[in-house]
C-alpha positions as a Markdown table, in Angstrom:
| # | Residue | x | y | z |
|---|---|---|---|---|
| 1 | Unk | 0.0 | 0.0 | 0.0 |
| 2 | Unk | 3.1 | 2.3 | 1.0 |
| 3 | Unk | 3.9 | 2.0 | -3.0 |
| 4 | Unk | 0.9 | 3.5 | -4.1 |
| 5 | Unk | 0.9 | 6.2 | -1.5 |
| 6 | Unk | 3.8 | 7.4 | -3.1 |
| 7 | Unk | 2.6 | 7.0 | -6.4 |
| 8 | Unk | -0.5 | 9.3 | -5.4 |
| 9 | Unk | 1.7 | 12.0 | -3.3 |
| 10 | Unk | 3.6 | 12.6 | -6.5 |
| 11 | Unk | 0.6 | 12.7 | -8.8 |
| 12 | Unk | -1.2 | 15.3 | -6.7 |
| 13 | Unk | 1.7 | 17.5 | -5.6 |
| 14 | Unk | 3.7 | 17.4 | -8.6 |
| 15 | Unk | 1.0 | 17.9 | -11.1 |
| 16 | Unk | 3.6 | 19.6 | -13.8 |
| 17 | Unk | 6.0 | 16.7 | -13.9 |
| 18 | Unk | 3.1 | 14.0 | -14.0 |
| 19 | Unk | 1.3 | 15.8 | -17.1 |
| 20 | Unk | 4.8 | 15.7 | -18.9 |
| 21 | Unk | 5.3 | 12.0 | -17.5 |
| 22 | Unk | 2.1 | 10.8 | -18.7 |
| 23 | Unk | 2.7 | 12.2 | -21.9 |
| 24 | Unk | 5.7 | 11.0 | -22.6 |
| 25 | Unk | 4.8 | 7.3 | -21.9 |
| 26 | Unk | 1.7 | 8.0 | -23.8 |
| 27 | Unk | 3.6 | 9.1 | -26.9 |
| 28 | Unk | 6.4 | 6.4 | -26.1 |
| 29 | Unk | 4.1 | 3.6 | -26.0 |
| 30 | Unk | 2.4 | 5.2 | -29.0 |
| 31 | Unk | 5.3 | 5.0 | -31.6 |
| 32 | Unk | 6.4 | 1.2 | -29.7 |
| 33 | Unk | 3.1 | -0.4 | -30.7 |
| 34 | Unk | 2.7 | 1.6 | -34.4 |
| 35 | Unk | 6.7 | 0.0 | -34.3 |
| 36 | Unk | 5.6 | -3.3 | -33.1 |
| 37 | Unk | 1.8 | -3.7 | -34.5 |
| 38 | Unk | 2.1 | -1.7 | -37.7 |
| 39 | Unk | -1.0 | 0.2 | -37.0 |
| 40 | Unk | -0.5 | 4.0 | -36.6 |
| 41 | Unk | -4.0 | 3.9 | -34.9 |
| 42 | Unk | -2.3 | 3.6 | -32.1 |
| 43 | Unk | 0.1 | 6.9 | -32.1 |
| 44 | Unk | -3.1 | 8.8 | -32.2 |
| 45 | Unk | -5.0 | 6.7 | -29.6 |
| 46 | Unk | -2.7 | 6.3 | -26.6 |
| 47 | Unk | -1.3 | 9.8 | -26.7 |
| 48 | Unk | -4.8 | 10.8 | -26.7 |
| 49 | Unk | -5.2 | 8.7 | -24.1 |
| 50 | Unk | -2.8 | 10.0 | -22.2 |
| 51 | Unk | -3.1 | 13.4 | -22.6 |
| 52 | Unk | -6.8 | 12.6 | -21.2 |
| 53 | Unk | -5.4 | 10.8 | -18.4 |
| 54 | Unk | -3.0 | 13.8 | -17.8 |
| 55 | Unk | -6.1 | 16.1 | -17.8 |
| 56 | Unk | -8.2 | 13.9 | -15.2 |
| 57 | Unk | -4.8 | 13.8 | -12.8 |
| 58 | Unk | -4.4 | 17.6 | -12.6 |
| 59 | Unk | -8.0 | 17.8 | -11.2 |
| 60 | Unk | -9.2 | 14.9 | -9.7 |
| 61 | Unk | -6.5 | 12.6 | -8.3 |
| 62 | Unk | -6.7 | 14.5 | -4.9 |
| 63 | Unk | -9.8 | 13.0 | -4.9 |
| 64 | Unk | -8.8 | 9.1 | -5.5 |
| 65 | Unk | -5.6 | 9.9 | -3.3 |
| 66 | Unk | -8.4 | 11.0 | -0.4 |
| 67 | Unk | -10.5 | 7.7 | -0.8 |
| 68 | Unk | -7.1 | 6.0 | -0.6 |
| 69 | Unk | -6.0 | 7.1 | 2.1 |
| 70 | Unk | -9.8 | 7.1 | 4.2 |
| 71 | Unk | -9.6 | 3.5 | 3.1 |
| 72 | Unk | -6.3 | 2.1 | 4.2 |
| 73 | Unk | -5.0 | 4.6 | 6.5 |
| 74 | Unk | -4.1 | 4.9 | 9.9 |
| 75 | Unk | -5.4 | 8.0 | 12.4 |
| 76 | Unk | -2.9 | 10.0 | 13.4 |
| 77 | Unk | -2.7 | 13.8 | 14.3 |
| 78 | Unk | -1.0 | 17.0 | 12.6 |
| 79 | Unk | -0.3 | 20.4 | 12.8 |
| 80 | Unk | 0.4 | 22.9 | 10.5 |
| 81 | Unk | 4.2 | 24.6 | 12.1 |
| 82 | Unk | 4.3 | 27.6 | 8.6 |
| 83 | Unk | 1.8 | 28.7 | 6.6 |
| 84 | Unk | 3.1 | 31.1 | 3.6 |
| 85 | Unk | 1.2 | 32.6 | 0.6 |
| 86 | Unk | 2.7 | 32.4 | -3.0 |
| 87 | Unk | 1.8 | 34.2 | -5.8 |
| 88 | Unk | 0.3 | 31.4 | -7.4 |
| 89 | Unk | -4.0 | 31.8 | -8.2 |
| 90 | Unk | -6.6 | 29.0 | -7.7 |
| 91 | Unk | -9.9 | 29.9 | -8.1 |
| 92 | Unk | -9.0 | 34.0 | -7.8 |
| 93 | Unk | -7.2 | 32.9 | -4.5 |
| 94 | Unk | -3.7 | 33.2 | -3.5 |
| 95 | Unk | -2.6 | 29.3 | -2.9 |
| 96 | Unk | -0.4 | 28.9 | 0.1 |
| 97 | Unk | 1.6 | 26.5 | 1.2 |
| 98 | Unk | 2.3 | 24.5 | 4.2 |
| 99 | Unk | 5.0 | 23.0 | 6.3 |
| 100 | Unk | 3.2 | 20.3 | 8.6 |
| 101 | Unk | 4.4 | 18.0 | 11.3 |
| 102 | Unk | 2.7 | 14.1 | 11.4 |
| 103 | Unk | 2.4 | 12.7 | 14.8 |
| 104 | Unk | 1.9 | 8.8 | 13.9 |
| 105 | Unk | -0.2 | 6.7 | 16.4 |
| 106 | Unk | 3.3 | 4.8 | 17.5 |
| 107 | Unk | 4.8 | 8.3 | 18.3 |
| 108 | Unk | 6.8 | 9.1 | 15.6 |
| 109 | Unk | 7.2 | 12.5 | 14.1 |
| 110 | Unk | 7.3 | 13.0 | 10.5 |
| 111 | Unk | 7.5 | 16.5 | 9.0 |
| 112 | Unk | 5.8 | 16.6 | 5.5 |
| 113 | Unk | 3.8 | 19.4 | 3.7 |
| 114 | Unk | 1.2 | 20.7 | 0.9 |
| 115 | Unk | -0.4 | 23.5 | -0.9 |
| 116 | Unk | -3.6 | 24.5 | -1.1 |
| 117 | Unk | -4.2 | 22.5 | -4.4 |
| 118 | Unk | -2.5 | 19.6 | -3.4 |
| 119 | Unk | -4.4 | 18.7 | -0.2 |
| 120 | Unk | -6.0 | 16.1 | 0.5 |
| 121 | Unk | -9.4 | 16.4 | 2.6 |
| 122 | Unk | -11.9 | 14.0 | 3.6 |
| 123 | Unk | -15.0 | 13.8 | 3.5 |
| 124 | Unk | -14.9 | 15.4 | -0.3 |
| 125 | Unk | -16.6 | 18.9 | -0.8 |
| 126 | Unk | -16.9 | 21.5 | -3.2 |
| 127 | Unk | -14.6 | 23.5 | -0.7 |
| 128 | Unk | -10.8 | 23.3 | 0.7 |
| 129 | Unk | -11.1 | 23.4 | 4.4 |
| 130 | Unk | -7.4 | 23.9 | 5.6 |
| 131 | Unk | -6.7 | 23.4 | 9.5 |
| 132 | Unk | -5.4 | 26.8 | 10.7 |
| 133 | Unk | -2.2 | 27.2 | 12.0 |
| 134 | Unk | -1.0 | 25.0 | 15.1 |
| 135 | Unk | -4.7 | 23.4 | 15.6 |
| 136 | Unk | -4.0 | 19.9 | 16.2 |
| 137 | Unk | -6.3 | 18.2 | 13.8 |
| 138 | Unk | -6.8 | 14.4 | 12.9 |
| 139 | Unk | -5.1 | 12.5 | 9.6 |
| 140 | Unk | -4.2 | 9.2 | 8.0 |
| 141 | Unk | -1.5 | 8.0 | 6.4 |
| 142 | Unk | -0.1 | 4.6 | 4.9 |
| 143 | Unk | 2.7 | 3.2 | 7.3 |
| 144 | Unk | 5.7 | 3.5 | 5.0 |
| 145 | Unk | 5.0 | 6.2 | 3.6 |
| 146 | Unk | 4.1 | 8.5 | 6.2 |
| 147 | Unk | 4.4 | 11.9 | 4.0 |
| 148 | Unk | 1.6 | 11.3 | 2.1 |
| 149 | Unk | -1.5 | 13.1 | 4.8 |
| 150 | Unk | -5.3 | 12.9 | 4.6 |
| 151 | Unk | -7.2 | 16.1 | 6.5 |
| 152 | Unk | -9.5 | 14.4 | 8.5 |
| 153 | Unk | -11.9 | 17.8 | 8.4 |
| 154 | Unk | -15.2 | 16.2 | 10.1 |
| 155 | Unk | -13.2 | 14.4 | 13.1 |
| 156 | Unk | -11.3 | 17.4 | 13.7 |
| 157 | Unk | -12.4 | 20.7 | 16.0 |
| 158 | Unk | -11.9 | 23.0 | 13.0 |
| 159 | Unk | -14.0 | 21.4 | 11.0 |
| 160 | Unk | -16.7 | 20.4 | 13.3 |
| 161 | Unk | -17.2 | 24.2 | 14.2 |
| 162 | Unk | -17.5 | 24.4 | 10.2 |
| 163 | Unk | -20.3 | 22.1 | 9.3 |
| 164 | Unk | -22.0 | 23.6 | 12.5 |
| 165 | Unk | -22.3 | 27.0 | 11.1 |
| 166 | Unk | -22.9 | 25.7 | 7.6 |
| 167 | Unk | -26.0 | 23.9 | 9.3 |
| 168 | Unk | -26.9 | 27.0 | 11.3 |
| 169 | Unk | -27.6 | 28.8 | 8.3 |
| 170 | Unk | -30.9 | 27.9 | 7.7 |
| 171 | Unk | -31.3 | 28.4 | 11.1 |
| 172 | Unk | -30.7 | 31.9 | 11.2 |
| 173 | Unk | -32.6 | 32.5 | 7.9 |
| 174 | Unk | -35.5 | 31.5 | 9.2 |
| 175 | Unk | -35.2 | 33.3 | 12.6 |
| 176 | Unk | -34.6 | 36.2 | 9.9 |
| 177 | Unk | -37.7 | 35.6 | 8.8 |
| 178 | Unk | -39.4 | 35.2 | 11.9 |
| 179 | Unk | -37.9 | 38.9 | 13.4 |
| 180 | Unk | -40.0 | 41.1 | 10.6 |
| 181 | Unk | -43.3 | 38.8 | 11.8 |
| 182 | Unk | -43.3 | 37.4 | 14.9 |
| 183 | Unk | -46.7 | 36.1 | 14.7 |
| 184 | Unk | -46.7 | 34.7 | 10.9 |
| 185 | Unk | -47.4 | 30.8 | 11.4 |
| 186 | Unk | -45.5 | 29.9 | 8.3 |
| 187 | Unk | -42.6 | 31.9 | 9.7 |
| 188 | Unk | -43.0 | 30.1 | 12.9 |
| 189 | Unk | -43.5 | 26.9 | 11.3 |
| 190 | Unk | -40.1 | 27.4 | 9.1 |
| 191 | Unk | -38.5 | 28.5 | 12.3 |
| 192 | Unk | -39.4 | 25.5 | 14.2 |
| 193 | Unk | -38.4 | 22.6 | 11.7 |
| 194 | Unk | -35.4 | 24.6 | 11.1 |
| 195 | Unk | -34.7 | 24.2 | 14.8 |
| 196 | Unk | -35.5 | 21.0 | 15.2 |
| 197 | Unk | -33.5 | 19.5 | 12.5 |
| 198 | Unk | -30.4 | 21.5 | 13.7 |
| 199 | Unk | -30.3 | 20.3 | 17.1 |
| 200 | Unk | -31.3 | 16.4 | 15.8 |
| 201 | Unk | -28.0 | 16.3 | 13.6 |
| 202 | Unk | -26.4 | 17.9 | 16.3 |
| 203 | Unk | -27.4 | 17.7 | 19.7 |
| 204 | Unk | -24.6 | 15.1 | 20.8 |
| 205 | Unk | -21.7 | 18.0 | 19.7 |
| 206 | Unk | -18.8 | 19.4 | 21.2 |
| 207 | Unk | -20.7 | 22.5 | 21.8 |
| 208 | Unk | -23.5 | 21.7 | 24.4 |
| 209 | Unk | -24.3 | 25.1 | 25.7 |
| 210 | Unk | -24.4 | 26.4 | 22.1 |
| 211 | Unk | -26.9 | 23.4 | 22.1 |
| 212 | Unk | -28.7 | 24.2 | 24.8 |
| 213 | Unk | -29.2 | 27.9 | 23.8 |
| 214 | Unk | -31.3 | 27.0 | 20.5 |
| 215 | Unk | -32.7 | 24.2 | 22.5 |
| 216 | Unk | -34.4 | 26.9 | 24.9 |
| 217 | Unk | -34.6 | 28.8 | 21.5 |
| 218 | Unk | -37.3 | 25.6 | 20.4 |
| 219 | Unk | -38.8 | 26.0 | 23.4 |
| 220 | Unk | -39.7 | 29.9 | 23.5 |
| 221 | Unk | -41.4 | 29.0 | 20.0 |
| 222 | Unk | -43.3 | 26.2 | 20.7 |
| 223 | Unk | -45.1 | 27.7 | 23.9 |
| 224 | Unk | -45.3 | 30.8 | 21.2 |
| 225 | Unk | -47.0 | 28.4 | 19.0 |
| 226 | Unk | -49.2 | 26.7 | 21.8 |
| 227 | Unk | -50.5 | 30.7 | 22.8 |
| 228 | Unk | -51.3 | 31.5 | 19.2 |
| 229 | Unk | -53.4 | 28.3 | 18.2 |
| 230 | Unk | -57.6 | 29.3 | 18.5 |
């Protein structure tokens, strides 16, 4: 597994040198069969090949190198020592990169690092969440290769405090709503599922008295309900 760990941690954070790789190969193994077969199908089809294969690398190995490592790798924990921005762009944002140090679960220390675009993250969103800096956060890793680091984002603090405000959002909306018309039952009714599904998903958190506020929160509207009904 340590083999293909490495294979992955220099796909994803030497995405440059693994497009020209790809293509070489491609284009090698091209002219070898249209040597060895006689059909020059094949210099147009495995360089195409390849040059797909170098696309799909630059963009989505991340991805496969996170459900590798969520599959096969040991919990650990990680901090990130530097943080520094480059003048590199991603997405209109300056991509930084980090120096981290690997605490593996038999003690050792093991200093690695990654960019922004090179992280790995699980579980897989349409956003990088990046621990800040020196917040202990949970990772995995293949024994052997230790380097290669998955950011555990939902078993860490930083990232639990993120899906709970991402789930309080609806929340809020609807208390929004509620604030311009106290007495609108649909308001109240919006308010109240909105409520009720927050504190379901999350009433066994880290935070109980930020639970305990919006359970009170629940209860204020439900005797508001109870005094409003004919």
């Amino acid at each position: 597994m340590y083999m293909i760990s490495a294979v992955l941690y220099f796909l994803t954070h030497h995405p440059i040198w693994s497009f020209l790789i790809i293509l070489f190969f491609s284009f090698a193994m091209g002219i070898l069969l249209l040597i060895w077969r006689n059909h020059v199908k094949w210099f147009f089809i495995l360089p195409t090949v390849g040059f797909l294969a170098a696309i799909f690398n630059i963009f989505l190995t991340h991805y496969v190198n996170s459900l590798f490592l969520n599959a096969v790798g040991t919990e650990g924990t990680a901090i990130i020592v530097y943080a520094e921005e480059t003048n590199s762009l991603y997405n209109d944002q300056y991509v930084w990169e980090y120096e981290v140090v690997l605490k593996t679960s038999d003690g050792q220390d093991v200093a690695t690092s990654f960019t922004t675009m090179s992280a790995s993250i699980y579980p897989l969103r349409n956003a990088i969440l990046i621990p800040p800096k020196g917040e202990v956060f949970v990772a995995k890793y293949v024994t052997g290769f230790e380097r290669n680091i998955l950011i555990m984002s939902d078993k860490s603090d930083y990232g639990k405090k993120w899906v709970i405000n991402t789930d309080l959002k609806p929340v809020k909306k609807a208390e929004g709503q509620l604030a311009t018309s106290p007495t609108n039952p649909k308001f109240i009714s919006e308010y109240r599922l909105a409520l009720q599904a927050f504190l379901e998903k999350h009433r066994d958190g880290p935070d109980s008295a930020l639970m305990r506020q919006y359970e009170q929160k629940l209860e204020a509207l439900e005797a508001t309900e109870r005094k409003l009904q004919p």
